[in-house]
C-alpha positions as CSV (number, residue, x, y, z in Angstrom):
1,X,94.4,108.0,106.2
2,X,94.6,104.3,105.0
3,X,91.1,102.2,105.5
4,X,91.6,98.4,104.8
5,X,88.7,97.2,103.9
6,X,88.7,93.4,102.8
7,X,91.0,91.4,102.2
8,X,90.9,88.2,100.0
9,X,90.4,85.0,100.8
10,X,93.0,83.2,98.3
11,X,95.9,85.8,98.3
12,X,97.3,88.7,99.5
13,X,95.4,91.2,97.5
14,X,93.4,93.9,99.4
15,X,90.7,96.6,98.9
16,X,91.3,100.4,100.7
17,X,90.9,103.4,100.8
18,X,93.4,106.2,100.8
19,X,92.3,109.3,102.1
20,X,94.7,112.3,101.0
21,X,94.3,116.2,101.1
22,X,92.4,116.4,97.7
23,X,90.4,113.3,97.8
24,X,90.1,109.5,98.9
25,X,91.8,107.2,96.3
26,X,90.3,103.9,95.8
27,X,93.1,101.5,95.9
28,X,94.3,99.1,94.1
29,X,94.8,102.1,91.8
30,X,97.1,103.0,88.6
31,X,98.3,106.0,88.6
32,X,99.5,107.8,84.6
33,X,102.9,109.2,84.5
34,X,102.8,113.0,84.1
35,X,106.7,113.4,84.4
36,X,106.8,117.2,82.9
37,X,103.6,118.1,84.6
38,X,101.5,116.1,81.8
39,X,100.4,112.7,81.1
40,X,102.0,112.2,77.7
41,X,99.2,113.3,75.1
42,X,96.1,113.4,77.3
43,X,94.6,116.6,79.1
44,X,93.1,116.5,82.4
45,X,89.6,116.4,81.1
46,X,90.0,113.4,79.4
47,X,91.7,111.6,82.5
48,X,89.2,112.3,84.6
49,X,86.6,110.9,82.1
50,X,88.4,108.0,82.2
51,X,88.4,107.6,85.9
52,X,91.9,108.7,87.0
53,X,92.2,109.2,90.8
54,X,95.8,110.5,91.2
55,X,98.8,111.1,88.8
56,X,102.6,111.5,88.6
57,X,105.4,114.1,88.6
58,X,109.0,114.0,88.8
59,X,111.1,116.1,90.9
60,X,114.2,115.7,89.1
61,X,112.4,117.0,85.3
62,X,110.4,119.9,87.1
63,X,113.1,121.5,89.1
64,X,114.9,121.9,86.2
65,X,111.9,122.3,83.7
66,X,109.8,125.2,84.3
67,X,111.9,125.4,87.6
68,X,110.3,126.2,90.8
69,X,110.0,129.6,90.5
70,X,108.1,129.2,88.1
71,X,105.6,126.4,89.9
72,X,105.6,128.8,92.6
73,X,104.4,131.7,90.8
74,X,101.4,129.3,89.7
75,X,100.3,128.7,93.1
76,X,102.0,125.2,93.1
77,X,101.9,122.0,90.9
78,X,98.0,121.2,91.1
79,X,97.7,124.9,89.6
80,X,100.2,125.3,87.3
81,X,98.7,122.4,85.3
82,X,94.8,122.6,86.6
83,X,94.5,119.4,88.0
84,X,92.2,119.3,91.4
85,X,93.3,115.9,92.3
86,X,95.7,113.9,94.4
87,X,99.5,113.7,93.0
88,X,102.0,112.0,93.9
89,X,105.9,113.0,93.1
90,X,108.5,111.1,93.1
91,X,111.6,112.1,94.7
92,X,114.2,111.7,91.3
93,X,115.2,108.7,93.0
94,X,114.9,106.6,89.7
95,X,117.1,109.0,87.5
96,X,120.0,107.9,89.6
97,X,119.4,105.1,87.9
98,X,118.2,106.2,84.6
99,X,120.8,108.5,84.2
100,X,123.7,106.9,85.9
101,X,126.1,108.3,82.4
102,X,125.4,112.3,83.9
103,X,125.2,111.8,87.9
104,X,128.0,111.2,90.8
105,X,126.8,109.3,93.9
106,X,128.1,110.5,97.1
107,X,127.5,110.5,100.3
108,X,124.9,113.1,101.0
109,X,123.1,113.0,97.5
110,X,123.8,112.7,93.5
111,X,125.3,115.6,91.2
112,X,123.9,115.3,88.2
113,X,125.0,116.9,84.8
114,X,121.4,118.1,83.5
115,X,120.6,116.6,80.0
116,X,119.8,119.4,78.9
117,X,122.6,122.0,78.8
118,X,125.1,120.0,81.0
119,X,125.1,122.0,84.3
120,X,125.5,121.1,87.3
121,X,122.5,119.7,89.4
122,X,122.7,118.2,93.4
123,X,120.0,116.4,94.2
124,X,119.9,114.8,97.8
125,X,117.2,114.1,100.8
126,X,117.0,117.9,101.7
127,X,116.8,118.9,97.9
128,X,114.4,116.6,97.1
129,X,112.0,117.1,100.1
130,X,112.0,120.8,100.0
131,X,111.4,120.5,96.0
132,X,108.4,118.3,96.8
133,X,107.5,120.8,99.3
134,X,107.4,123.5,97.0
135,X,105.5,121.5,94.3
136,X,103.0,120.5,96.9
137,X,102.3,117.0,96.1
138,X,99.7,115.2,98.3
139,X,102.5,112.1,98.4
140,X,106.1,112.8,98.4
141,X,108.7,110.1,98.2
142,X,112.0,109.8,100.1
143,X,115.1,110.4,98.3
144,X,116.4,106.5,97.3
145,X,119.3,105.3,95.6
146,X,117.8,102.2,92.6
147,X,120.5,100.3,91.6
148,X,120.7,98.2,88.3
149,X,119.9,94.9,87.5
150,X,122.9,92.6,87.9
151,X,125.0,95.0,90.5
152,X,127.1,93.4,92.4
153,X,126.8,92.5,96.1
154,X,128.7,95.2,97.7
155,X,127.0,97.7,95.2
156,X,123.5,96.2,96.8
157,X,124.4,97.0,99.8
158,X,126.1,100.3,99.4
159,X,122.5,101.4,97.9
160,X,120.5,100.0,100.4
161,X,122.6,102.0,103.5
162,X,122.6,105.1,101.3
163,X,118.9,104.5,100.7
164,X,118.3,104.5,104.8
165,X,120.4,106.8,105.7
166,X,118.7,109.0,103.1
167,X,115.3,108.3,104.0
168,X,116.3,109.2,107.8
169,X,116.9,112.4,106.8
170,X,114.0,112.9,104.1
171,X,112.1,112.2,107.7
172,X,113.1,114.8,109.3
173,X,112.7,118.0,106.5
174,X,109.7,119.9,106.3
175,X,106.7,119.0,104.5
176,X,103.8,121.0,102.9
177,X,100.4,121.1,104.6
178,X,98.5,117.5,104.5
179,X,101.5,115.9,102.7
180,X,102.5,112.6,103.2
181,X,105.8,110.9,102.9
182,X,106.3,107.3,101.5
183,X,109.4,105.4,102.5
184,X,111.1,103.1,99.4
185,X,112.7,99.4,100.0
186,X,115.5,98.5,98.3
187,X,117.8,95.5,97.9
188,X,117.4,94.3,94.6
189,X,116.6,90.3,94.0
190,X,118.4,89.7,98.0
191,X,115.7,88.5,100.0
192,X,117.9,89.3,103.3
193,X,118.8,93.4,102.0
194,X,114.9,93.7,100.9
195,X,114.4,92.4,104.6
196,X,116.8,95.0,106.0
197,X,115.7,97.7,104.3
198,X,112.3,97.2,104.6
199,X,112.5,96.9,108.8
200,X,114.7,100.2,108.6
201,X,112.5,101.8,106.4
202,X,109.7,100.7,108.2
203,X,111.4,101.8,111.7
204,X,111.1,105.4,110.4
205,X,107.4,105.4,110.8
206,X,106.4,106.8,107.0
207,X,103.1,107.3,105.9
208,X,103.0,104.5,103.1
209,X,106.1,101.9,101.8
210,X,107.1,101.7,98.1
211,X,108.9,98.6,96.6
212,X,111.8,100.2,94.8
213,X,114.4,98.7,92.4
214,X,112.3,96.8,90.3
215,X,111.4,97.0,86.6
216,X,114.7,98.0,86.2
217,X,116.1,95.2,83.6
218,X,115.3,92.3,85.6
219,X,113.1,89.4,84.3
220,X,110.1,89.2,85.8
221,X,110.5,86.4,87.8
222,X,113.3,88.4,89.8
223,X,110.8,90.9,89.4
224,X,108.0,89.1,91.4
225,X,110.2,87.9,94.0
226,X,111.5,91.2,94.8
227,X,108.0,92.5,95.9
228,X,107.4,89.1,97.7
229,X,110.7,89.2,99.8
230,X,109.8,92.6,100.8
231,X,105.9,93.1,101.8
232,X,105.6,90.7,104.8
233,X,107.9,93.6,106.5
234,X,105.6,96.1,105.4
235,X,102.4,97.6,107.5
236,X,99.5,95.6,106.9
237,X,97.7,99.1,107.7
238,X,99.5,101.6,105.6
239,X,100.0,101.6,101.7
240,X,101.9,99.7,99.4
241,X,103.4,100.7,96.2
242,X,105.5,99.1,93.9
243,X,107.2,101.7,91.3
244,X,107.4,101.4,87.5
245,X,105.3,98.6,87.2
246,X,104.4,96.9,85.0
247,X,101.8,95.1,81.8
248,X,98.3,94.8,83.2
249,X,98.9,90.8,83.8
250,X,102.0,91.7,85.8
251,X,99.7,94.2,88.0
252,X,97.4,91.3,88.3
253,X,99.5,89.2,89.7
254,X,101.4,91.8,91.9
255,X,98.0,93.2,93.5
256,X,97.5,89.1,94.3
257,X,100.8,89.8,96.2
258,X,99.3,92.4,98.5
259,X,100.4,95.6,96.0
260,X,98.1,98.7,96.4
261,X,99.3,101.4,94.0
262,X,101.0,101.6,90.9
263,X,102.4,103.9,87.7
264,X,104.1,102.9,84.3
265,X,105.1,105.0,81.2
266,X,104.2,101.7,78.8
267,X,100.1,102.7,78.2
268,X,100.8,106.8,76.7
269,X,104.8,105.2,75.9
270,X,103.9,102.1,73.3
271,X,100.7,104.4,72.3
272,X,103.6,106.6,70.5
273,X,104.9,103.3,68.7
274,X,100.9,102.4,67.3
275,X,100.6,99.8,70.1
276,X,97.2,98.9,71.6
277,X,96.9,96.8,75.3
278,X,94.0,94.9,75.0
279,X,92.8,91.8,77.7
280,X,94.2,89.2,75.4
281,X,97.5,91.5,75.0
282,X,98.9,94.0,72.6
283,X,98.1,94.2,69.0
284,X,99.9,96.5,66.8
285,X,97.6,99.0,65.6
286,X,100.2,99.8,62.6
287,X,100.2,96.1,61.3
288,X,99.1,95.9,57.2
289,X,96.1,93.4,58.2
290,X,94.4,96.5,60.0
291,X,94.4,98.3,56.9
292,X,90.5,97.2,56.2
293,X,89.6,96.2,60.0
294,X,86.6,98.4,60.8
295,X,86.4,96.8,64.3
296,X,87.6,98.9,67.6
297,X,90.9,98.6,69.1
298,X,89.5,96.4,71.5
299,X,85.5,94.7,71.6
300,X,83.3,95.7,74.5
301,X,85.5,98.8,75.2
302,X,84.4,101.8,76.2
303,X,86.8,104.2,76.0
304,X,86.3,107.3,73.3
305,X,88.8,105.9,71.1
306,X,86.6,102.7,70.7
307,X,83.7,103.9,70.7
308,X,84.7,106.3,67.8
309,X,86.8,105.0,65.5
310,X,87.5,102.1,64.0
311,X,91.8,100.1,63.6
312,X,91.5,100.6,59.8
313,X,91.1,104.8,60.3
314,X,93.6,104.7,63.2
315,X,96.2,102.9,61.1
316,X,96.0,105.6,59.0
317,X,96.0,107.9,61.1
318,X,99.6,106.6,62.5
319,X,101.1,106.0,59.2
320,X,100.5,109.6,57.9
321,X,102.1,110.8,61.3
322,X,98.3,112.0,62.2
323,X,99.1,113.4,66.6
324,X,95.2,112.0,66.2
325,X,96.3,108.6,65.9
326,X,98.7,108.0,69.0
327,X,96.4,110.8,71.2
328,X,93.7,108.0,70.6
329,X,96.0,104.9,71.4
330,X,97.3,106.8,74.3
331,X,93.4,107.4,75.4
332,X,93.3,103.7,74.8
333,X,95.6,102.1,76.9
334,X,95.4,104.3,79.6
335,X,91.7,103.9,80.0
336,X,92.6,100.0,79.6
337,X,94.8,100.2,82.7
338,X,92.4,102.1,84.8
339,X,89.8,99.3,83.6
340,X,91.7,96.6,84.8
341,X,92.2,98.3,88.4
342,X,88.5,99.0,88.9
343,X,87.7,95.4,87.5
344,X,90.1,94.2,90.7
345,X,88.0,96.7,92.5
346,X,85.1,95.4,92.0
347,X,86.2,91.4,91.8
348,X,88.0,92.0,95.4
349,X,84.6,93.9,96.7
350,X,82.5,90.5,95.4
351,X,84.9,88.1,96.5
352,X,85.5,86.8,93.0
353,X,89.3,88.1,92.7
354,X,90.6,84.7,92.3
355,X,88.7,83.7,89.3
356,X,89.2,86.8,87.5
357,X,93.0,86.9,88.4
358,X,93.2,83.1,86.4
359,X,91.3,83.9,83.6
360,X,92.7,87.3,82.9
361,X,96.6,86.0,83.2
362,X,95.5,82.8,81.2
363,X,94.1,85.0,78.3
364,X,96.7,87.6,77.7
365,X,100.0,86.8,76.4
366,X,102.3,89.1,76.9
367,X,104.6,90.9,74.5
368,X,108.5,91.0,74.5
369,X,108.4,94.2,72.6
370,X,106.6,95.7,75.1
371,X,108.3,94.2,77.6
372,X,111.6,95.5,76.4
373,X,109.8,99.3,76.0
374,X,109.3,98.8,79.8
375,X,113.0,98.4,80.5
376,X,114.3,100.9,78.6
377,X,116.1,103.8,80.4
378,X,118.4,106.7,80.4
379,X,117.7,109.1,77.1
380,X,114.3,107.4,76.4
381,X,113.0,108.2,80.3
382,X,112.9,112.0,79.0
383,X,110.4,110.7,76.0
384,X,108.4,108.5,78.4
């Protein structure tokens, strides 16, 4: 299932292999947020140009958008929207935190009011595992309770025993053919309830650990500790995903941390908002002094976007409302991401991880704007 191949010399970070149903996936690996069953302005042509291994759904969204009778008409997920290649869903875990104004925690799951025409939606570890099911993902996710940044103590903890209990019982439901399941670690910035959880979680015996509850309005600091209090508990031999995560730099430094797999909304999300990634950091594409810049996005790209057009027409593009002019960003910064992972790919497979990890977080400076996008919750999740 999961091949560890090398491991570096100067940190935690790792090269593997993860062998699913539909493919092997190379890891460390992004994975682009399809939440609705797309990846926000890209088809699945163009994602596979780019060198995309596996993407996202959401539970929570497609159970109540086209609904599984639909999906099941379709022959399941990978059908319904024609992509051949490993998916992973998540379990709608994070919408009890996203939309904590329209759900009710209790004890055996979360009623939600949907945000669509206010009825009434309950969403626990049987509901979610037998949606999953149905969808067919090659990766399911346990149902998990992510509480805020800046909860209290007993609220921590209340999450994190929810969170076990819950993922106990995800264990034990059905699965579809070749599917595995992924346990998530809670505990917030506690470095003793991210230990707890984590041995419980682990005591379950999952196919691969996530590292939950982060990117969820902490700074990053608390950010980075989070995933370093909980991955010495985790399997050296299975994989290890940290959710919502984050800026390339921030993925950097968390595959340095022994991270395999991540997926974040910001590359197709700040696309929509004329905002390019780039490997010294973001530039907005929007800004007057690209009104007569016939450069790329980014020098030495090689996405289409680059090698196509120049800032000057894509400004224009975005201030005449032009869908041409954030499909392109979005092309952009998603193939930027995927760039970055296979560049760690390759610098782990050469033994040169540790130089390119100082000179790639020396060169890029990071972006509060972007930064804040990241953190943003509730309505905006349904735009993401």
């Amino acid at each position: 299932m999961f091949e560890l191949i090398k491991t570096d010399i100067a940190s935690k970070a790792r090269l593997g292999r993860l062998t699913t149903a539909r493919g092997p996936i190379d890891t460390p690996v992004f994975m682009p947020v399809g939440t609705q069953g797309s990846v926000k302005a890209l088809d699945p042509r163009e994602l596979r140009e780019m060198g995309t291994q596996v993407i996202l759904g959401n539970t929570y969204h497609l159970s109540i958008r086209p609904g599984l009778d639909i999906i099941r008409q379709a022959g399941g997920l990978h059908r319904f929207i024609n992509w051949p290649l490993p998916m992973l869903t998540d379990s709608g875990g994070f919408q009890v935190f996203s939309l904590a104004k329209i759900r009710k925690v209790k004890p055996h799951g979360v009623e939600f009011r949907s945000h669509l025409d206010g009825s009434l939606l309950f969403l626990g570890p049987k509901e979610a595992m037998e949606i999953q099911r149905f969808l067919g993902s090659d990766i399911a996710m346990v149902f998990d309770e992510c509480p805020a940044h800046g909860c209290s103590q007993k609220e921590a903890r209340e999450a994190v025993e929810r969170t076990v209990r819950w993922a106990q019982e995800c264990r034990e439901q059905p699965r579809a053919p070749g599917q595995y399941v992924f346990g998530i670690v809670q505990g917030g910035c506690d470095p003793a309830l991210r230990e707890e959880c984590a041995r419980a979680i682990v005591g379950f015996g999952f196919d691969g650990y996530a590292i939950g509850g982060v990117s969820v309005g902490e700074p990053e600091s608390e950010m980075m500790k989070a995933v370093e209090y909980a991955e010495p508990f985790l399997p050296a031999h299975q994989p290890r995903y940290a959710m919502g995560l984050g800026t390339p730099a921030q993925m950097v430094e968390l595959v340095a941390r022994g991270v395999d797999m991540f997926d974040c909304v910001l590359p197709t999300r700040v696309a929509r908002n004329g905002t390019a990634f780039t490997a010294k950091g973001t530039v907005s594409i929007k800004a007057g002094f690209n009104k007569a810049d016939w450069r790329p996005i980014e020098e030495g790209c090689d996405c289409f976007a680059c090698r196509n057009f120049s800032r000057a027409y894509l400004r224009h593009l975005l201030n005449v409302n032009e869908i041409l002019g954030l499909r392109m960003l979005s092309v952009h910064n998603s193939y930027m991401y995927l760039k970055v992972m296979a560049d760690i790919r390759e610098h782990l497979a050469a033994g040169t991880f540790a130089e390119f990890r100082r000179e790639f977080v020396a060169n890029y400076i990071p972006s509060q704007r972007v930064l804040s996008a990241r953190q943003s919750s509730g309505a905006a999740e349904e735009k993401s």
